[in-house]
C-alpha positions as CSV (number, residue, x, y, z in Angstrom):
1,X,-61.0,25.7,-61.8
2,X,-64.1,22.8,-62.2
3,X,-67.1,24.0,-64.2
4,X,-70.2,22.7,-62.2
5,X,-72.9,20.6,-63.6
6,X,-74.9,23.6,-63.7
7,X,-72.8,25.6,-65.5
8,X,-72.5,22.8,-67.8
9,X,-76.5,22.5,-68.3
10,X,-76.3,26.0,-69.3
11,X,-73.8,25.7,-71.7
12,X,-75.0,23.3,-72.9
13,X,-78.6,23.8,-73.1
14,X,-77.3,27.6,-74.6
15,X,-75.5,25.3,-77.2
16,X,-78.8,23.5,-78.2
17,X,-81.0,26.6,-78.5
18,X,-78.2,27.9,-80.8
19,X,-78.3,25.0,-83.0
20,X,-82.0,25.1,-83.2
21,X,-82.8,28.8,-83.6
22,X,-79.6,30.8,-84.7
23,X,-80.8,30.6,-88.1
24,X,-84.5,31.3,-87.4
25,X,-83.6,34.3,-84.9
26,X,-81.1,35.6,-87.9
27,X,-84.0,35.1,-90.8
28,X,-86.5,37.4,-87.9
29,X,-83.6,39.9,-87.5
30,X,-83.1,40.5,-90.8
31,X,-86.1,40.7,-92.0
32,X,-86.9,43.8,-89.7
33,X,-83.0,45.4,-90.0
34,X,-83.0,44.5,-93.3
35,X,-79.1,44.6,-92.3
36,X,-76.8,41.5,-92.5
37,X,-74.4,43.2,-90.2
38,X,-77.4,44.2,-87.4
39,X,-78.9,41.1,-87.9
40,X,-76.3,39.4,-86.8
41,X,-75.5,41.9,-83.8
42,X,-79.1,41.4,-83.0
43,X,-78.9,37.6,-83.1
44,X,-75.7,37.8,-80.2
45,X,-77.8,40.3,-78.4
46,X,-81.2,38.1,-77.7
47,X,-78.4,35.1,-76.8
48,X,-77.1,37.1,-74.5
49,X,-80.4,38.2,-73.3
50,X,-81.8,34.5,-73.2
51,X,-79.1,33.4,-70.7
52,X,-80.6,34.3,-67.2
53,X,-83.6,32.2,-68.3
54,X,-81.5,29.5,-69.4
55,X,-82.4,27.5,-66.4
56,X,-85.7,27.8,-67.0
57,X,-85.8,26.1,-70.1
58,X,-87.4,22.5,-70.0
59,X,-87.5,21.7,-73.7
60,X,-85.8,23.3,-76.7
61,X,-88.1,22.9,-79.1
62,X,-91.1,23.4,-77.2
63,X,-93.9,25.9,-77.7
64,X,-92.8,28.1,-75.0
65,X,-89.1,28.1,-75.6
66,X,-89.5,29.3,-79.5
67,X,-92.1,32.2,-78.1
68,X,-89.2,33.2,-75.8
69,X,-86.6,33.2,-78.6
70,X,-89.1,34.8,-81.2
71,X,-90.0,37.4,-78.4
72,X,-86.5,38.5,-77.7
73,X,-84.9,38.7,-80.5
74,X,-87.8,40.0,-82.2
75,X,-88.0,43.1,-79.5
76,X,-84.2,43.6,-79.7
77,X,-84.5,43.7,-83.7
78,X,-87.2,46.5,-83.3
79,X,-85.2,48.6,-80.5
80,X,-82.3,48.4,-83.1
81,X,-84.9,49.6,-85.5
82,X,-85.9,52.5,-83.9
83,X,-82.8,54.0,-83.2
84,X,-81.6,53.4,-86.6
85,X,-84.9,55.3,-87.6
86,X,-83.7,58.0,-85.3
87,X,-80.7,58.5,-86.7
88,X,-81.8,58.3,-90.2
89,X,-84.2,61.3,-89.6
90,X,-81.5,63.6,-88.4
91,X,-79.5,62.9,-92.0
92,X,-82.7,62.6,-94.0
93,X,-83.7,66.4,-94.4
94,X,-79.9,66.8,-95.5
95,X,-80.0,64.0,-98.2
96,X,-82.9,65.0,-99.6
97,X,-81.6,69.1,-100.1
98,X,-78.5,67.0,-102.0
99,X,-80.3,65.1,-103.9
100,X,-83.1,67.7,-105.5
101,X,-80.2,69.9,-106.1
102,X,-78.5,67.4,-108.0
103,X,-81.4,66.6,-109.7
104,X,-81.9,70.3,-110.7
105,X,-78.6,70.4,-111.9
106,X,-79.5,67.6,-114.6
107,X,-77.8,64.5,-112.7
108,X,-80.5,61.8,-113.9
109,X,-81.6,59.8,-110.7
110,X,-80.9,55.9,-110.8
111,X,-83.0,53.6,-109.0
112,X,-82.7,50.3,-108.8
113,X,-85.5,48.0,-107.5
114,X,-84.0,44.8,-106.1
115,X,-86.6,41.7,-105.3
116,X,-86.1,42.9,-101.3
117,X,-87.0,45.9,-101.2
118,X,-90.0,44.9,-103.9
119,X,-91.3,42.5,-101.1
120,X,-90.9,44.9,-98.4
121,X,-93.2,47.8,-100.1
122,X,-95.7,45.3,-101.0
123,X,-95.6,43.9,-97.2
124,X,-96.2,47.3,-95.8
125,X,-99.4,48.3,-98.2
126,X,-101.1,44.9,-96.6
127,X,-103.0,45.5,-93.5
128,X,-101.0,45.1,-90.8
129,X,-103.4,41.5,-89.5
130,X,-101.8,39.9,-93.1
131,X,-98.9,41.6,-93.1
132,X,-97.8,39.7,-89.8
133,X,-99.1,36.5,-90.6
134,X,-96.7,36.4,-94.2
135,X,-94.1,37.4,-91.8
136,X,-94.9,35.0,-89.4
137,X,-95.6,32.1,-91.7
138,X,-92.8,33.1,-94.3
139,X,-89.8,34.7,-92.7
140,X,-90.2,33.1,-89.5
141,X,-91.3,29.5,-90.5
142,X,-93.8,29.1,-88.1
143,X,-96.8,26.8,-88.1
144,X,-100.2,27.5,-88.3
145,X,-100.9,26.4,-84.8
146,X,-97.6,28.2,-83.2
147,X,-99.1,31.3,-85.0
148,X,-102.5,30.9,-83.7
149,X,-101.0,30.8,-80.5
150,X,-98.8,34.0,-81.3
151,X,-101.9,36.0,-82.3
152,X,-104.6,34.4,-80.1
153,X,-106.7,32.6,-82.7
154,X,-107.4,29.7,-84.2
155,X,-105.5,27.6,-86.8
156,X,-108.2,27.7,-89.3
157,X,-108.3,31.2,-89.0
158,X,-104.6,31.5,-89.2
159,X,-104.5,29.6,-92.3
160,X,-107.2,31.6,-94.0
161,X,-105.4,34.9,-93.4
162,X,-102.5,33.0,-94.5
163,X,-104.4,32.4,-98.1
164,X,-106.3,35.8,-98.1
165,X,-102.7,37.7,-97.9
166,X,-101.3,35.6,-101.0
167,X,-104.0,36.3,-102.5
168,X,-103.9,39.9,-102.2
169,X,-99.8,39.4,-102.6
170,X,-100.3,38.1,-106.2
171,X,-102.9,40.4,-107.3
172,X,-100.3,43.3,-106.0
173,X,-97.3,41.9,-107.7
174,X,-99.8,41.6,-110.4
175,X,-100.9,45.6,-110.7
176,X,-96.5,45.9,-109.9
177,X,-96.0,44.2,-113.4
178,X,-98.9,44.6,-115.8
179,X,-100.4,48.2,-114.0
């Protein structure tokens, strides 16, 4: 059986956009599963997703190709999310009954506090306008003008939210340490 040139610009083109933005789409993924084994379900998922728009495609690494990548698997991440969240809350009420009664009985409670989970609490006590731009600029590696695009304002003022949520990052990790 002959695989047709256009079968061939797909796989190939679905090569490319794996090369470029597997690592990217993982770095997204994880950082809203906070899961290396989601992550990389997630990852497959938006691939799979991207396919029918394959043809579509004109340039790899152009502005509207990445928005389509960091749109899908983005979405897929947060759909994964919430039924994760879902699920949780039917186990949570549960956990909780263990653990106070093991706390009752004089089991001490160990927490750990790993830098992650550190980042993510200080993340979500930024408002949400900062919040998304560290995402965006950090975990995402995009540029001030791809997130001025993103968010539908200008580079300048991307960059200055940038600056403005380190700011407020470092004064929080700050009042974390010395507080």
């Amino acid at each position: 059986m002959e695989i047709s040139s256009d079968e061939n610009f797909k796989n190939n083109m679905l090569a490319q956009l794996y090369d470029v933005y597997e690592n990217k789409m993982y770095g997204i993924a994880y950082s809203i599963l906070n899961n290396v084994e989601q992550a990389e379900d997630a990852v497959q998922d938006a691939f799979i997703k991207l396919i029918p728009y394959i043809s579509t495609i004109h340039g790899v690494e152009s502005l509207k190709t990445k928005r389509l990548v960091v749109y899908t698997i983005k979405n897929i991440s947060i759909d994964l999310y919430r039924r994760n969240r879902k699920e949780t809350q039917l186990f949570t009420k549960e956990v909780e009954e263990k653990v106070t009664s093991e706390n009752q009985k004089g089991v001490p409670s160990v927490k750990t506090v790993e830098d992650r989970h550190m980042i993510t609490q200080l993340l979500s006590k930024l408002p949400s306008k900062y919040r998304e731009i560290i995402q965006y600029r950090c975990f995402y590696e995009l540029s001030y003008r791809e997130i001025s695009s993103l968010l539908h304002i200008s580079e300048d003022v991307a960059a200055k939210r940038y600056e403005r949520a380190r700011k407020m990052v470092k004064e929080m990790i700050g009042d974390e340490l010395y507080g």
